[in-house]
VOSEFI-45260 format. One record per residue (C-alpha): residue number from 1; residue in one letter; y, z, x. Coordinates in steps of 0.02 Angstrom, whole numbers. Layout:
N
ATOM, pos, code, v, w, u
ATOM, NUM, A, Y, Z, X
...
END
This chain:
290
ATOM, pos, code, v, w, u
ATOM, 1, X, 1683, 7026, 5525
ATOM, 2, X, 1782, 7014, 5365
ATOM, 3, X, 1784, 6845, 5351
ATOM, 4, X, 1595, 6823, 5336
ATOM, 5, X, 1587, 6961, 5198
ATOM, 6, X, 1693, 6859, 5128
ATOM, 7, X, 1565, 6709, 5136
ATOM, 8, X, 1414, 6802, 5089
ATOM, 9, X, 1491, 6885, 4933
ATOM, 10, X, 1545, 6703, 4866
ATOM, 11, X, 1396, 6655, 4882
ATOM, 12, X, 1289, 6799, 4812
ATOM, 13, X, 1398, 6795, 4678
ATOM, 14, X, 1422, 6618, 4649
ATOM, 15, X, 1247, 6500, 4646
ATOM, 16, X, 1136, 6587, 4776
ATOM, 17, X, 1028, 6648, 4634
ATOM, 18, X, 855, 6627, 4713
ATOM, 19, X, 931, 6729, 4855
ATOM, 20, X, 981, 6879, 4743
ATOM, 21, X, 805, 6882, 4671
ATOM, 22, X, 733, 6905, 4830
ATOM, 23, X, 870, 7054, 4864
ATOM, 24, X, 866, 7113, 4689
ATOM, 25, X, 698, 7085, 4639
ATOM, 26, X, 782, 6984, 4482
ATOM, 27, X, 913, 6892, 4426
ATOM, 28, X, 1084, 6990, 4397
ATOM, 29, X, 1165, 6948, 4246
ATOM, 30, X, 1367, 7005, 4316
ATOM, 31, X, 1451, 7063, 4445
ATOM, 32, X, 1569, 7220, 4421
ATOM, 33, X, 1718, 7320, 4484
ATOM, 34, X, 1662, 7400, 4618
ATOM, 35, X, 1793, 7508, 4666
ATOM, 36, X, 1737, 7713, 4651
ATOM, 37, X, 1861, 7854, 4606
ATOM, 38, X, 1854, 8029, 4684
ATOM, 39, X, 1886, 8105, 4847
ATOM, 40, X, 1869, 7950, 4957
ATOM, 41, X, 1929, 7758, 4886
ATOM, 42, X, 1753, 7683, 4922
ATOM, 43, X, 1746, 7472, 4896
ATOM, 44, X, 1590, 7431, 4879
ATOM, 45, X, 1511, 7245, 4932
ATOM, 46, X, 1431, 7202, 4767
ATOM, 47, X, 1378, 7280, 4632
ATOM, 48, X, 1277, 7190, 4470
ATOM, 49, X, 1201, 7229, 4321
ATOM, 50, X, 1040, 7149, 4267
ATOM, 51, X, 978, 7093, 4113
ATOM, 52, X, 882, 7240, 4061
ATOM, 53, X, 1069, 7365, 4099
ATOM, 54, X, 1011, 7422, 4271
ATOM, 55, X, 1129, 7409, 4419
ATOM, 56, X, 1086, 7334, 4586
ATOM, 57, X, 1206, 7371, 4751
ATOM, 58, X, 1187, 7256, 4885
ATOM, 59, X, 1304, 7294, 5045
ATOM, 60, X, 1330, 7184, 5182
ATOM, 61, X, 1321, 7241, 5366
ATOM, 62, X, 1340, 7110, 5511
ATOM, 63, X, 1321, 7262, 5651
ATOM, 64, X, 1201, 7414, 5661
ATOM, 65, X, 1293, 7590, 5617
ATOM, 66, X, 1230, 7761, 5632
ATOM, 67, X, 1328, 7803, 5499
ATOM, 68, X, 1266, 7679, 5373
ATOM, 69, X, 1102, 7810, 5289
ATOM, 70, X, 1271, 7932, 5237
ATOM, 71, X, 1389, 7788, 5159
ATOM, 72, X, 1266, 7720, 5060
ATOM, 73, X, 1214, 7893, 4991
ATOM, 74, X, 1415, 7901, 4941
ATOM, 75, X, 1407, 7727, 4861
ATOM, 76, X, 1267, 7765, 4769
ATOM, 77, X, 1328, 7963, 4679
ATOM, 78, X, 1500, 7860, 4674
ATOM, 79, X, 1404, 7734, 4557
ATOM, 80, X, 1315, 7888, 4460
ATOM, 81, X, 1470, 7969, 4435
ATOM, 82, X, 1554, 7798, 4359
ATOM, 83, X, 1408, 7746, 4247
ATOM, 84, X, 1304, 7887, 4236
ATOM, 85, X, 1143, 7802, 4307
ATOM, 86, X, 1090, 7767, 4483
ATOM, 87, X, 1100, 7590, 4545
ATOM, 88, X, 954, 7496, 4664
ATOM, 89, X, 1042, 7492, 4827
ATOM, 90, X, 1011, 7374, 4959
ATOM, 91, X, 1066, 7349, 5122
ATOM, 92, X, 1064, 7158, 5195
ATOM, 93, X, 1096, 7154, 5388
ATOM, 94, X, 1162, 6966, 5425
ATOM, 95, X, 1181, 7033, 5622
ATOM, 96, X, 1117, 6940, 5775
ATOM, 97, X, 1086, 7104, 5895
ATOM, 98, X, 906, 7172, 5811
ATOM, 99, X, 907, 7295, 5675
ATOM, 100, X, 913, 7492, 5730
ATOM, 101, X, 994, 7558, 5580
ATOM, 102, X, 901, 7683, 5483
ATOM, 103, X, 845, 7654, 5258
ATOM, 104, X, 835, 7828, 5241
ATOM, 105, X, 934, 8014, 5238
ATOM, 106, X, 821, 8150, 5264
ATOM, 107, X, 871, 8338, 5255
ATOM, 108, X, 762, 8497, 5186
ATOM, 109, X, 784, 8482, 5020
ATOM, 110, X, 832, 8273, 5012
ATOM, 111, X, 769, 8116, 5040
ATOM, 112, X, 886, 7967, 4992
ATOM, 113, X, 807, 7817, 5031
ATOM, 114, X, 848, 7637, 4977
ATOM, 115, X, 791, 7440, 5038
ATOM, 116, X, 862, 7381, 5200
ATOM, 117, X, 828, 7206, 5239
ATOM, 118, X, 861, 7123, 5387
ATOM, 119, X, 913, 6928, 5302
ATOM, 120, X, 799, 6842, 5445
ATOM, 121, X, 642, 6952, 5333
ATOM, 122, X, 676, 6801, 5194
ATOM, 123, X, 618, 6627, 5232
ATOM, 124, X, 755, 6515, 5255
ATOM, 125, X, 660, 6344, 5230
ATOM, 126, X, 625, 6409, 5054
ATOM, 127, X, 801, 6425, 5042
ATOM, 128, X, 840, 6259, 5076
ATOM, 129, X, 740, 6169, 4967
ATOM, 130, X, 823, 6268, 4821
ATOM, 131, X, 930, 6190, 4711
ATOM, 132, X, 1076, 6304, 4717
ATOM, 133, X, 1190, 6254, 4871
ATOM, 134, X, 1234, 6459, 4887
ATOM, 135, X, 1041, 6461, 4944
ATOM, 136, X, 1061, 6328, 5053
ATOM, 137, X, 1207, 6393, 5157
ATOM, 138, X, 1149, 6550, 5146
ATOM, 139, X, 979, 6486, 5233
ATOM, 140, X, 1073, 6459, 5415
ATOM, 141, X, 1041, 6660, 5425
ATOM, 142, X, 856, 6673, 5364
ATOM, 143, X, 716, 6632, 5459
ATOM, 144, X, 696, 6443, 5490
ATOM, 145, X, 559, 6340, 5591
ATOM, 146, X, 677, 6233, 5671
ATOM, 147, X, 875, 6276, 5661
ATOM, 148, X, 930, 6075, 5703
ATOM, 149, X, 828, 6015, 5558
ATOM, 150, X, 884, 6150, 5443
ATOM, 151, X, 1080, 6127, 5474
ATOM, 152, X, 1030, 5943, 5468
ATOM, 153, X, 952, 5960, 5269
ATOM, 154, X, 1076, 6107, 5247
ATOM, 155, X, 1227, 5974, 5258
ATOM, 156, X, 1146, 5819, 5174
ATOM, 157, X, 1131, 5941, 5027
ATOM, 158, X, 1310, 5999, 5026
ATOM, 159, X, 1354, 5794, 5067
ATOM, 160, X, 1305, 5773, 4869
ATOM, 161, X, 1417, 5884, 4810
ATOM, 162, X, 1586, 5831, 4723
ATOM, 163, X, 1726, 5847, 4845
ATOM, 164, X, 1792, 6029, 4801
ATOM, 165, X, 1625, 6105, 4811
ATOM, 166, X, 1595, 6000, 4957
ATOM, 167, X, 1729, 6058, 5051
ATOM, 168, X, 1701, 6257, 5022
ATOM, 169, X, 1527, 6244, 5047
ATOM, 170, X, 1546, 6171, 5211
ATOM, 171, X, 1682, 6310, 5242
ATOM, 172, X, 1553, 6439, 5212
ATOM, 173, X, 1428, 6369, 5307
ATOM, 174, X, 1540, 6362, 5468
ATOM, 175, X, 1582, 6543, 5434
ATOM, 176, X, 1403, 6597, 5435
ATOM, 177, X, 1358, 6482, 5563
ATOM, 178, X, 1464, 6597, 5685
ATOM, 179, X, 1332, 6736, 5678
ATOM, 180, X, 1190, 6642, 5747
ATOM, 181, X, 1313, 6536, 5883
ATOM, 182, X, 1285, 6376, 5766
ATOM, 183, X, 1453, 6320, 5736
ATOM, 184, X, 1447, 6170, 5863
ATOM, 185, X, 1281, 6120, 5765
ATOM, 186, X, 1345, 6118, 5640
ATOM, 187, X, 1505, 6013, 5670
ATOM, 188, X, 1406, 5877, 5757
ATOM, 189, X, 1296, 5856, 5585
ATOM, 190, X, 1472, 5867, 5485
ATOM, 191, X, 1535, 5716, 5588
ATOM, 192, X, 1380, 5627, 5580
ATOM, 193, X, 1390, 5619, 5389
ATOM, 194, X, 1486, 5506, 5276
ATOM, 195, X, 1581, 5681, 5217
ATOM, 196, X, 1680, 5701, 5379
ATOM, 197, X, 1782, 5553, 5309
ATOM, 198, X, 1845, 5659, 5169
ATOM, 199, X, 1960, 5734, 5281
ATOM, 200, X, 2062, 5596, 5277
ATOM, 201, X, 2090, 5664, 5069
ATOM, 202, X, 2128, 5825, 5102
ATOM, 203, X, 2315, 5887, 5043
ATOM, 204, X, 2331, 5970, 5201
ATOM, 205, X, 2260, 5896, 5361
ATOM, 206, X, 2219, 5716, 5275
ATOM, 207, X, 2426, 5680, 5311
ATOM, 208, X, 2442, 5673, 5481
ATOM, 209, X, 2272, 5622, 5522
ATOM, 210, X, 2299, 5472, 5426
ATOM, 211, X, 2466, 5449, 5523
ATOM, 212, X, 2381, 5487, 5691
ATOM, 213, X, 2260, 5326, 5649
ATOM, 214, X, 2390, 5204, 5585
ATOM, 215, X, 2506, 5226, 5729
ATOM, 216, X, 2370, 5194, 5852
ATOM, 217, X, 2315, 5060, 5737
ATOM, 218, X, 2502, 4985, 5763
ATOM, 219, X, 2508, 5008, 5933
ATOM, 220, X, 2354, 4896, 5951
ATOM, 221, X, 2417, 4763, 5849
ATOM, 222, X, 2580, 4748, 5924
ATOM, 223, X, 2480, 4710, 6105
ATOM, 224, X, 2389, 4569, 6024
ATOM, 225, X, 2230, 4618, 6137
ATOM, 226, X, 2079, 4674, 6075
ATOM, 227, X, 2058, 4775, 6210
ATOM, 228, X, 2235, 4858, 6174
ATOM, 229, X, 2196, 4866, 5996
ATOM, 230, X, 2031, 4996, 6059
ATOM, 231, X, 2162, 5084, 6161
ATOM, 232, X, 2268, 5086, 6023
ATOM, 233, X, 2140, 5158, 5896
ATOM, 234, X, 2072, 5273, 6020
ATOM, 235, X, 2239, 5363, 6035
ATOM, 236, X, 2271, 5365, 5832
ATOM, 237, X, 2121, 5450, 5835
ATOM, 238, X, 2176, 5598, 5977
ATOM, 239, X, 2346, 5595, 5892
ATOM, 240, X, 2248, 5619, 5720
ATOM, 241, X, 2129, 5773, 5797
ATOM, 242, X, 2285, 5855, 5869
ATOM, 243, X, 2379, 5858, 5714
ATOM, 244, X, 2225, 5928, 5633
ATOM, 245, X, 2211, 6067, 5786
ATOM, 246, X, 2394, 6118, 5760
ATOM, 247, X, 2373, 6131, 5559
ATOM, 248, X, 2233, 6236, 5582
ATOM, 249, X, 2320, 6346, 5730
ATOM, 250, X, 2474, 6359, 5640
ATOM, 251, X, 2391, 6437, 5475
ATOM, 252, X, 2268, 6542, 5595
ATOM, 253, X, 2395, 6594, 5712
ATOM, 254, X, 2580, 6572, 5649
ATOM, 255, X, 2718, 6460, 5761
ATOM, 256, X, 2642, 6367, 5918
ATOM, 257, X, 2746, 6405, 6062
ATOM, 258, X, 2769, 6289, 6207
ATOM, 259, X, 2645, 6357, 6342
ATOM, 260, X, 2541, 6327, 6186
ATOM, 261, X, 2598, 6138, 6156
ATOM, 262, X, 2597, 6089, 6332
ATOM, 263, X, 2402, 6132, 6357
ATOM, 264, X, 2360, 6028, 6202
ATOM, 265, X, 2461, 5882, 6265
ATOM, 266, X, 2323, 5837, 6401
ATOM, 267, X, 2175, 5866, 6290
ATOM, 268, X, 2040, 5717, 6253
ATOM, 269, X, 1979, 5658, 6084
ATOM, 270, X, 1815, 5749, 6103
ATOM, 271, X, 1896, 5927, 6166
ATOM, 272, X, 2035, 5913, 6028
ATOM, 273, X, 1877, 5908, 5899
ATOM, 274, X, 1790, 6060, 6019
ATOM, 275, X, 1950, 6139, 6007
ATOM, 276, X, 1944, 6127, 5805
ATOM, 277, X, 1772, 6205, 5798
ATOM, 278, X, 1816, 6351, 5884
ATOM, 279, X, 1997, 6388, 5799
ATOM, 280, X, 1877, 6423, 5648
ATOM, 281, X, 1813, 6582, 5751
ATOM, 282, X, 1953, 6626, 5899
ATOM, 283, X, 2036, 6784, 5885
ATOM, 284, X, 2194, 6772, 5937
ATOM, 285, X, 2277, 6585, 6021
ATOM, 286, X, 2255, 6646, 6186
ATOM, 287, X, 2083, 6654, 6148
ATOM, 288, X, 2080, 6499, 6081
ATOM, 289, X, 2165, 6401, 6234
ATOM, 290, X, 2146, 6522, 6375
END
């Protein structure tokens, strides 16, 4: 689940400011260390200060945990102890399985209590129509009318970006998309758009995709058919999705190894691209091409 902490604390951090209002109940004006001293080394998600000096503590929790009331009770005396006040803490839940944690520690003499949100509770069509692309992605986990449409605006917003922001937005959003099982939605909308071409400018898998493309175009030229010349496209095109798959396997997973390249060998344009979608999730390569 690392990975889509990751995501969300970009994002949060970065331009999903209508987002942290809703969490926050304002606009935080910086991010700190949050790293706490003492008996245990606690790491907090995020933790902001607002305009006004107040802190605000937002951790991130993609599964429910029993133990979740206690930890954020340490966060928060952790805080006190570092800055001598005590921080709004809240507790966004990005899960699929429904919310069963608890907001609250209760004992005779205590009551520790802070916000726990489930992120389906904010409206994700809002969201969308903000102007901030951190909103945008970070929509795909709110609540949404209709989930096609949404990843459908979600990506002709991030199409309008320049190409660096374009490209770790759309990151991001195929991160996130993983806990709500919308990755393959969202790669059909990616290749639908003129943005899936810029893949062809990327330092890294533009390269042999382009290579992929010209040999096949070469092959089709040298049979002086049309017919071969579709043939001959066709495979640049699986030669250009399989050098993409192996990039992407290779930096995931380390060295292919043989039983490895001989089950790719057979593979199709279209499963080459399936296979691509879901080397951005897989655990391990067996998982991948088991």
């Amino acid at each position: 689940m690392q990975e889509y902490d990751v995501a969300l604390k970009l994002l949060l951090q970065g331009s999903a400011r209508l987002t942290v209002r809703e969490l926050a109940g304002g606009p935080v004006e910086k991010w700190l260390d949050m790293e706490l001293p003492k008996v245990q080394n606690l790491r907090m998600d995020l933790l902001g200060e607002t305009a006004g000096g107040g802190l605000v503590h937002v951790e991130l929790q993609s599964g429910n945990d029993a133990a979740m009331p206690l930890r954020m009770a340490e966060y928060c005396l952790g805080v006190f102890r570092l800055f001598g006040k005590f921080p709004r803490q809240v507790l966004l839940y990005v899960g699929e399985p429904p919310l069963r944690m608890e907001g609250e520690l209760r004992g005779p003499d205590v009551w520790f209590r802070y916000r726990l949100i489930d992120i389906r509770e904010l409206d994700g069509d809002r969201l969308i129509e903000s102007e901030e692309v951190g909103d945008n992605v970070i929509a795909i986990l709110a609540r949404l009318r209709d989930h096609g449409e949404a990843v459908r605006k979600i990506v002709g917003k991030i199409a309008s970006l320049a190409a660096d922001e374009r490209e770790a937005a759309l990151s991001r959003l195929l991160i996130l998309a993983g806990l709500r099982r919308l990755e393959e939605t969202v790669a059909r909308e990616i290749r639908k758009m003129p943005v899936y071409i810029d893949i062809l400018q990327n330092k890294v898998l533009g390269p042999p995709y382009k290579k992929g493309l010209e040999e096949g175009r070469q092959e089709g030229r040298q049979e002086g058919r049309q017919e071969g010349m579709r043939e001959g496209m066709r495979e640049g095109e699986r030669k250009g999705e399989l050098a993409v798959l192996r990039r992407l396997i290779e930096k995931r997973f380390g060295v292919i190894p043989r039983w490895a390249e001989q089950r790719l060998a057979g593979r199709s344009t279209a499963e080459l691209e399936d296979l691509c979608v879901r080397a951005l999730d897989a655990q391990s390569m067996e998982d991948l091409l088991g």
